[in-house]
C-alpha positions in Angstrom: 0.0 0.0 0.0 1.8 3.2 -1.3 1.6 6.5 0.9 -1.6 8.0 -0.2 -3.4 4.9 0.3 -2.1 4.7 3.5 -3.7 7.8 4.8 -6.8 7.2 2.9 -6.9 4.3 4.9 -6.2 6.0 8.3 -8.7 8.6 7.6 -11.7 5.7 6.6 -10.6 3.9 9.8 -11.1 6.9 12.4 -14.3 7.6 10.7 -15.8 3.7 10.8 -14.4 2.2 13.4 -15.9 -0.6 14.1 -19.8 -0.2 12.6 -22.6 -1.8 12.3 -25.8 -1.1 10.1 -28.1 -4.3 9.6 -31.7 -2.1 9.8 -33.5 -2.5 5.9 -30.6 -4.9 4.4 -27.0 -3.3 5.7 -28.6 -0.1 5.4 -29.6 2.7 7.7 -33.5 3.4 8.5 -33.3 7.4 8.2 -30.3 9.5 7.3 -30.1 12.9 9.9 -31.7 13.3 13.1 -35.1 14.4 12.4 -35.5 11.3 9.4 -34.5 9.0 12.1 -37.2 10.5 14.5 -39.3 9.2 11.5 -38.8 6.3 11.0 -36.9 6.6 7.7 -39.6 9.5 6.1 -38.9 13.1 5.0 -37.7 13.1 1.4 -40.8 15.8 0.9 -39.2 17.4 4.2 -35.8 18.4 4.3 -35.2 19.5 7.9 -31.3 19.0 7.9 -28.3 19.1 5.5 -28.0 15.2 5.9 -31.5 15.1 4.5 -29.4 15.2 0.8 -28.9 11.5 0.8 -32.4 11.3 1.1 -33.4 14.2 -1.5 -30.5 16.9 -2.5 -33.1 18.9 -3.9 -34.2 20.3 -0.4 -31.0 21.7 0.3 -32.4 25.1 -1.5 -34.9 25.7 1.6 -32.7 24.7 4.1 -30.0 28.2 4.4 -27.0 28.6 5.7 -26.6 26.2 8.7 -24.4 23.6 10.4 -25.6 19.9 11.8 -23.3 17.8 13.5 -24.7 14.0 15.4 -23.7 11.0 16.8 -25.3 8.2 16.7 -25.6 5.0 19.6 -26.3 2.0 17.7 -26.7 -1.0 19.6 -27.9 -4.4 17.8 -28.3 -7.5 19.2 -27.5 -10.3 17.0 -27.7 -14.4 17.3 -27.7 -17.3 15.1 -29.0 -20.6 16.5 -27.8 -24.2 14.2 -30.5 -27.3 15.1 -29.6 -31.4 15.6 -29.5 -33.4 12.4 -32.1 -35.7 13.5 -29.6 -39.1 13.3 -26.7 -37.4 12.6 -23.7 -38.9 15.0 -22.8 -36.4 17.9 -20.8 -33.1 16.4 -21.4 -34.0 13.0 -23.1 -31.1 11.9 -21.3 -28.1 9.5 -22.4 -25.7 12.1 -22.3 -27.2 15.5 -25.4 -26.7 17.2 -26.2 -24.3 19.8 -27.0 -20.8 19.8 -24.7 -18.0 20.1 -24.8 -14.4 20.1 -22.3 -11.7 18.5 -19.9 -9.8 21.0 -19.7 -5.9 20.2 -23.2 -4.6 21.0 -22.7 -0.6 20.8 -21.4 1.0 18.0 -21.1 5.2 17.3 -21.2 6.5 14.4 -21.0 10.3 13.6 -22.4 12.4 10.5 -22.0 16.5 9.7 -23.5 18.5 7.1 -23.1 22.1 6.1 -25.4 24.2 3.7 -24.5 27.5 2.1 -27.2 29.9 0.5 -25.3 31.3 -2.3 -28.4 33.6 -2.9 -32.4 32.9 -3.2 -32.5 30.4 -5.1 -29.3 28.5 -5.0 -27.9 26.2 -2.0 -24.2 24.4 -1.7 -23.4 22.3 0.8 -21.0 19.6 2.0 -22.2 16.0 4.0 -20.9 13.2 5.8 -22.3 9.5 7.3 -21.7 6.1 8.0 -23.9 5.0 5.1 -24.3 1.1 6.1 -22.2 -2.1 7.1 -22.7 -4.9 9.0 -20.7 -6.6 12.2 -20.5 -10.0 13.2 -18.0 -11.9 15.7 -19.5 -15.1 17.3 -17.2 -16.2 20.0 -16.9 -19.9 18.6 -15.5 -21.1 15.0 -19.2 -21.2 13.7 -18.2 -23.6 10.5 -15.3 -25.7 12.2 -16.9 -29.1 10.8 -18.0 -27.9 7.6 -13.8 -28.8 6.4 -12.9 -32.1 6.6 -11.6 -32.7 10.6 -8.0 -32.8 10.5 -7.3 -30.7 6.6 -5.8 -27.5 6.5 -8.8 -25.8 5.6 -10.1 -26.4 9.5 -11.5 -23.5 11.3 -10.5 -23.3 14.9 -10.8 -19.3 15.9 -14.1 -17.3 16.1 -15.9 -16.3 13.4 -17.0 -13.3 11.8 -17.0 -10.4 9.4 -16.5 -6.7 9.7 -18.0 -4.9 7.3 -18.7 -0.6 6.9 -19.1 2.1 4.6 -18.4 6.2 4.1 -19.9 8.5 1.8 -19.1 12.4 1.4 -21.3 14.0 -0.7 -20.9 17.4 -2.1 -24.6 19.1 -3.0 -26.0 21.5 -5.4 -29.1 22.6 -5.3 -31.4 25.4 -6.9 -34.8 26.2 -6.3 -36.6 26.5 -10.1 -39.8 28.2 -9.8 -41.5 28.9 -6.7 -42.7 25.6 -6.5 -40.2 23.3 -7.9 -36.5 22.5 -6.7 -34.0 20.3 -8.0 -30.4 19.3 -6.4 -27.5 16.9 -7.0 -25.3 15.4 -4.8 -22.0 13.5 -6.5 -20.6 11.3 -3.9 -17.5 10.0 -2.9 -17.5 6.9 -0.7 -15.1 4.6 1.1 -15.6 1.0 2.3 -13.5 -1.5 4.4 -14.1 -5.6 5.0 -12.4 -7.8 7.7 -13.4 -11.3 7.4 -12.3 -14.5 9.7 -13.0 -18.0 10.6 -14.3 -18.5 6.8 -11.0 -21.9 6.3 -13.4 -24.5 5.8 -14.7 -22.6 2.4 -11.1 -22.5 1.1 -11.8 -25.6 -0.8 -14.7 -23.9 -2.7 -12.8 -20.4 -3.4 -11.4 -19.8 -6.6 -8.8 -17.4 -4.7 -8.5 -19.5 -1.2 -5.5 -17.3 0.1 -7.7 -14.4 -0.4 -10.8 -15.6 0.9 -10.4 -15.1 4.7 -8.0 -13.8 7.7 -6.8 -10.6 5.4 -7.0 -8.2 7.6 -8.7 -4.9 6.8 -9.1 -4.0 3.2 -9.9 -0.9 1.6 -12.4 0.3 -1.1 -13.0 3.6 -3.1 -15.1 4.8 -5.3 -18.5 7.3 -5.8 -21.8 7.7 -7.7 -24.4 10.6 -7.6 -27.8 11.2 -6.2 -30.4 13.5 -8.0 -34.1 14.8 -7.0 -36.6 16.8 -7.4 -38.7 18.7 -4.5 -42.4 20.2 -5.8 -44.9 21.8 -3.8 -48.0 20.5 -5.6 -50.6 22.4 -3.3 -49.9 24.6 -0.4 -50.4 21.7 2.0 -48.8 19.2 -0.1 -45.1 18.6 -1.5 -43.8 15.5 -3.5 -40.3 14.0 -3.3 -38.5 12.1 -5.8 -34.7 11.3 -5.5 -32.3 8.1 -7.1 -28.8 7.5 -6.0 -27.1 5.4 -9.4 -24.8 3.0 -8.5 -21.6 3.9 -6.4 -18.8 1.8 -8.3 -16.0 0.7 -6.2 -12.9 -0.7 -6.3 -12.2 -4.1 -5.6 -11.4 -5.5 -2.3 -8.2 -7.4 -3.6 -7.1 -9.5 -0.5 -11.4 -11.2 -0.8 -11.6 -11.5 -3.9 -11.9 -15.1 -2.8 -14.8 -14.5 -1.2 -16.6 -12.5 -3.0 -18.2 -12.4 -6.3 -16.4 -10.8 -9.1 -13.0 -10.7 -8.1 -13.9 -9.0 -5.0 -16.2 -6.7 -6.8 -18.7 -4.8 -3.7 -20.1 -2.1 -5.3 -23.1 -0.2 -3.4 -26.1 -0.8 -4.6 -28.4 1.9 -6.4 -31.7 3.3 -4.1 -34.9 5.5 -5.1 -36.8 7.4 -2.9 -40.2 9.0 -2.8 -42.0 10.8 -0.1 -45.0 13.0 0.5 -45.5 15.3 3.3 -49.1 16.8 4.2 -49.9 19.7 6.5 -53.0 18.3 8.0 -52.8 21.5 10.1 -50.3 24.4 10.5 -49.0 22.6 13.4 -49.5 18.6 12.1 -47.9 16.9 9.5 -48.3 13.7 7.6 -45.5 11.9 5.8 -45.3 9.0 3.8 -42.1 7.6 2.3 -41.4 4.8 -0.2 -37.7 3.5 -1.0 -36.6 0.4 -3.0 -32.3 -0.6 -2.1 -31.2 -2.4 -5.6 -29.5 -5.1 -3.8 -30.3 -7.7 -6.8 -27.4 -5.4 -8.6 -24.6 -6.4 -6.8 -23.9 -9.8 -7.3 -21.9 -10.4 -3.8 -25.0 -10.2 -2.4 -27.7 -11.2 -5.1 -25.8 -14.2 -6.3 -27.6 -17.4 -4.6 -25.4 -19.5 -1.8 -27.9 -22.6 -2.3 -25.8 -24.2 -5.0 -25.2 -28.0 -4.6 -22.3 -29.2 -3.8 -21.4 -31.4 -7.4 -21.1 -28.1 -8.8 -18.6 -26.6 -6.6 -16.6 -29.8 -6.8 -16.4 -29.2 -10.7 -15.3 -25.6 -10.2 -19.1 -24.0 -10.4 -20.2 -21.0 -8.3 -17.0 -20.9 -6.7 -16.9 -18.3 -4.4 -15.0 -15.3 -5.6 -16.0 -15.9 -9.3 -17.6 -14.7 -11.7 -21.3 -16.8 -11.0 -19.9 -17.3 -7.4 -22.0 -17.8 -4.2 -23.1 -15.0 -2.5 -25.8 -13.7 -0.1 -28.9 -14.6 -1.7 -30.2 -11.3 -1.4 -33.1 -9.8 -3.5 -34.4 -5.7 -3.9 -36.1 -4.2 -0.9 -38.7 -2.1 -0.3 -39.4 -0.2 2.6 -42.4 2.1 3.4 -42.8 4.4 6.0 -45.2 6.5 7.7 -45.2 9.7 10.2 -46.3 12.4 12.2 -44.7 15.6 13.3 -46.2 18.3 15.4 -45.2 21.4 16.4 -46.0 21.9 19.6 -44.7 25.3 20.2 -41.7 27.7 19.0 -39.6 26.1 20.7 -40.6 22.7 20.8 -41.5 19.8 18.1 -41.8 16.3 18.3 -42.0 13.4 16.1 -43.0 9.4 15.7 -42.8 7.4 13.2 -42.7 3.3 12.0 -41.4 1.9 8.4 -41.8 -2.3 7.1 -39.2 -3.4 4.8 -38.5 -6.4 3.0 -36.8 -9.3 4.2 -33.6 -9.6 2.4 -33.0 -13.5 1.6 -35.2 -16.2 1.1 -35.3 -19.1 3.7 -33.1 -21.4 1.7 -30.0 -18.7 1.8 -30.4 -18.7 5.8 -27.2 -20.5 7.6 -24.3 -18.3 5.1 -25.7 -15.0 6.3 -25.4 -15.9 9.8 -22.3 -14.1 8.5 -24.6 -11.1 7.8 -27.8 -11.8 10.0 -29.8 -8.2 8.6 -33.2 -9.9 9.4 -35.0 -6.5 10.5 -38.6 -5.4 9.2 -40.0 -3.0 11.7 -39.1 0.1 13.4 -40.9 2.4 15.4 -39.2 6.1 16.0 -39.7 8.8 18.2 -37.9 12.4 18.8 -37.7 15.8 19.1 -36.0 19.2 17.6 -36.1 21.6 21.2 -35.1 25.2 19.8 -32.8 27.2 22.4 -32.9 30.2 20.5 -33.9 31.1 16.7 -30.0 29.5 15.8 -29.5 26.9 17.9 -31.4 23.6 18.4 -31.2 20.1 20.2 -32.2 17.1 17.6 -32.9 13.6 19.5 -34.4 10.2 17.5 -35.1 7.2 19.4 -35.4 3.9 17.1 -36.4 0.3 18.5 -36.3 -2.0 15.8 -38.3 -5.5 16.7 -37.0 -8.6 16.6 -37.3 -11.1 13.8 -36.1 -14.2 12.8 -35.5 -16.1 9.8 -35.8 -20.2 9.9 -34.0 -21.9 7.4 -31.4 -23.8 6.0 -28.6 -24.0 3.3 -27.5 -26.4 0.5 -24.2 -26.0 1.9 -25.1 -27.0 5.2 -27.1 -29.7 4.4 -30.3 -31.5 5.8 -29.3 -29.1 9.2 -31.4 -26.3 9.8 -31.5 -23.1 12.1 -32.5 -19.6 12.3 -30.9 -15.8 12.7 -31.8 -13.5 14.5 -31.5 -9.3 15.6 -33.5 -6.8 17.5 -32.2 -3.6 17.6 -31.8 0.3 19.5 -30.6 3.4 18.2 -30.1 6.7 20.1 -29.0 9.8 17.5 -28.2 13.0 19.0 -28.0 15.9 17.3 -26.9 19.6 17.4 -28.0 22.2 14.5 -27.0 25.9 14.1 -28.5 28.4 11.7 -26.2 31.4 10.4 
C-alpha cells in the first residue's frame, strides 16, 4: 500500500471504526436526526443538511446552517444451528447451539453544512456512516464444515467486519416557486475484515484471499439527483435516485466474493409525500426500493449444490460465485410531526421493509444476520434560540427471525436473528 493509500486508509478507519448497520438490508433506516425521529420519512421534508442522501433537492430551503450527530447504535444479534435428527454427535457443518455476536454498541457520527449562495441556489458539503454490517461469534461457527484434520479447519471465532463512508458534495437550486432540483456527486469509502471462513477455502477460486486478510480498503462514488415540488400549499412531493456507487475491488477477498472482490453499493430510489394536516401537524409517507439484486456479492444465490462446486461451479469469488442470496427491498414508512410550540417539536414514526433472503440462503448469512422489518421512532428538535437547536431520535427495531437452512449446510437447519436500538443525537446551528 503506497503513501496516499495509507492515509486514505487512516482517515476511513477513524471515521468507521468498528460499525454496524443491519436495519432494511445493511442499510440505515433514516439518514439525519429528524428522518431517524421518523422512522426513515422526509424526502418531501428536508429538515437538515444530511437530508441530501435522502433528496438533494431540499437543500435550497434549508439556508446557511451547520448539523453535526452522533449516533448509539446497539444491535443485538444471534444465530442458532439445530440437531441433524440421526446425525452422529458433532457432526453437523455448524455445530449446534445458539450464540450471540460480541460488540453490542457502536457510534457513528455524521456533519452537514449548507450555504445559501443567494435565493434560489444552496451548496453544501455531508458526511455519514452510510451502512455495514458486524458480526464476531465467539466460537468457530463452520469448524466441521472442512474435513476434521485438513488445512482448511476452522478453529478461531468467526466473523465479518464490514462498513461504509460517503461524502457528498450538493448543489441545489430552487426553479420556480414551487419546484426544486439538487445533485449530490458522492464519494465513498468502504473497508471488509473477514475470519473464521477456512473451511470454504476448498470452494474459493482465490483461497488465500478468501479469509484472515485483515482490513481492506475500497474507493469509489456515484451521484444522487431529486426533485422537491410543492403541488398544493399543503402538499409537497419528493422524488430522488442514487445510481450506482462503483467501487474498487477489495483485492485480498476476492476469494470471497463475487467478481474478483467486486462490492459495489447498490443503487436506491426514494419518494416521499408530506401533508400539513394542520399548520401545526404533518403527515409523511415515504417509499424507498435498495437495488441489492445489482450487486452480485449479495444477489448471487449461496444454495448451489455441492457437485457443482466440486467441478469448479459457483466458486466463491468468481464470476457466477455464491453469495448472499439477497433480492431488492422495499421499505415504506409513515409519520407524524407536530409542532408543539416555538420552541418545541416532536415526532414518531414506523417503516416495514422487506426481508432480504429467502429461507433457503439462511445459515451463510449468519455471517450477515440483517433480518430487521419493523421500526418504530420517536424524537424531538427543542429550539434554544432562533439558531440553535437540540435534535434527538429514538429507534427500536423488533426482533425477527428467519428459519432456514442451506444447500451447503445440508439436511441441518437453524434460524438468525436481531432486534435492535438506536439513540441519535444531534446539534444544529443556523447562520
Amino acid at each position: 500500500m503506497n503513501f496516499r493509500k495509507k492515509l486514505a486508509a487512516i482517515a476511513v478507519a477513524s471515521l468507521i471504526a468498528p460499525t454496524a448497520w443491519a436495519t432494511n438490508g445493511y442499510m440505515p433506516h433514516g439518514i439525519g436526526t429528524t428522518s431517524k425521529a421518523m422512522a426513515g420519512a422526509g424526502s418531501a421534508l428536508p429538515q437538515d443538511t444530511l437530508s441530501v442522501f435522502n433528496n438533494p433537492a431540499g437543500l435550497v430551503r434549508l439556508g446557511t446552517r451547520l448539523d453535526a450527530e452522533m449516533d448509539f447504535f446497539m444491535p443485538n444479534r444471534e444465530y442458532k444451528a439445530n440437531k441433524i435428527p440421526g446425525a452422529p454427535p458433532g457432526s453437523e457443518p455448524i455445530p449446534k447451539g445458539t450464540e450471540s455476536s460480541d460488540n453490542d454498541i457502536f457510534f457513528i457520527p455524521g456533519f452537514g453544512y449548507s450555504h445559501a449562495l443567494d435565493e434560489k441556489s444552496s451548496l453544501g458539503i455531508a458526511l455519514i456512516g452510510n451502512g455495514g454490517m458486524n458480526t464476531e461469534y465467539d466460537t468457530a461457527t463452520f469448524k466441521n464444515f472442512g474435513r476434521p484434520g485438513t488445512p482448511f479447519e476452522a478453529s478461531e471465532p468467526t466473523g465479518i467486519d464490514f462498513a461504509q463512508l460517503l461524502l457528498g458534495f450538493t448543489y441545489s437550486r430552487q426553479l420556480t416557486p414551487n419546484h426544486a432540483i439538487g445533485i449530490t456527486p458522492m464519494v465513498a469509502a468502504q473497508r471488509i475484515k473477514a475470519r473464521g471462513l477456512q473451511p470454504f477455502k476448498m470452494f474459493s477460486a482465490s483461497p488465500g484471499n478468501l479469509t484472515n486478510n485483515g482490513y481492506e480498503y475500497s474507493y469509489g462514488g456515484g451521484v444522487r439527483a431529486g426533485w422537491l415540488g410543492s403541488l398544493h400549499k399543503r402538499l409537497d412531493v419528493g422524488v430522488s435516485y442514487q445510481s450506482k456507487l462503483w467501487m474498487s475491488d477489495f483485492d485480498d477477498y476476492e476469494g470471497l466474493f463475487a467478481d474478483g472482490g467486486e462490492f459495489d453499493i447498490p443503487p436506491i430510489l426514494n419518494v416521499g409525500v408530506s401533508v400539513k394536516l394542520t399548520p401545526q401537524l404533518t403527515l409523511l409517507g415515504d417509499y424507498k426500493r435498495i437495488y441489492y439484486g445489482d450487486i452480485d456479492a449479495l444477489n448471487n444465490d449461496n444454495n448451489v449444490s455441492m457437485a457443482d462446486l466440486q467441478s469448479g461451479k459457483h466458486l466463491l469469488g468468481s464470476d457466477d460465485g455464491m453469495g448472499f442470496g439477497w433480492d431488492d427491498v422495499d421499505v415504506f414508512s409513515v409519520a407524524l410531526q407536530y409542532q408543539y410550540n416555538s420552541k418545541l417539536t416532536v415526532r414518531t414514526g414506523y417503516s416495514h421493509g422487506d426481508e432480504p433472503w429467502d429461507n433457503d440462503n439462511t445459515l451463510f448469512n449468519i455471517l450477515a444476520p440483517a433480518t430487521i422489518q419493523n421500526h418504530l421512532s420517536a424524537g424531538l428538535t427543542y429550539r434554544f434560540n432562533d439558531q440553535s437547536a437540540l435534535n434527538v431520535a429514538y429507534t427500536h427495531a423488533f426482533k425477527n427471525t428467519i428459519q432456514g437452512t442451506s444447500t451447503l449446510t445440508g439436511p441441518q437447519t437453524g434460524h438468525v436473528r436481531m432486534h435492535q436500538n438506536d439513540l441519535q443525537i444531534g446539534y444544529s446551528h443556523q447562520f
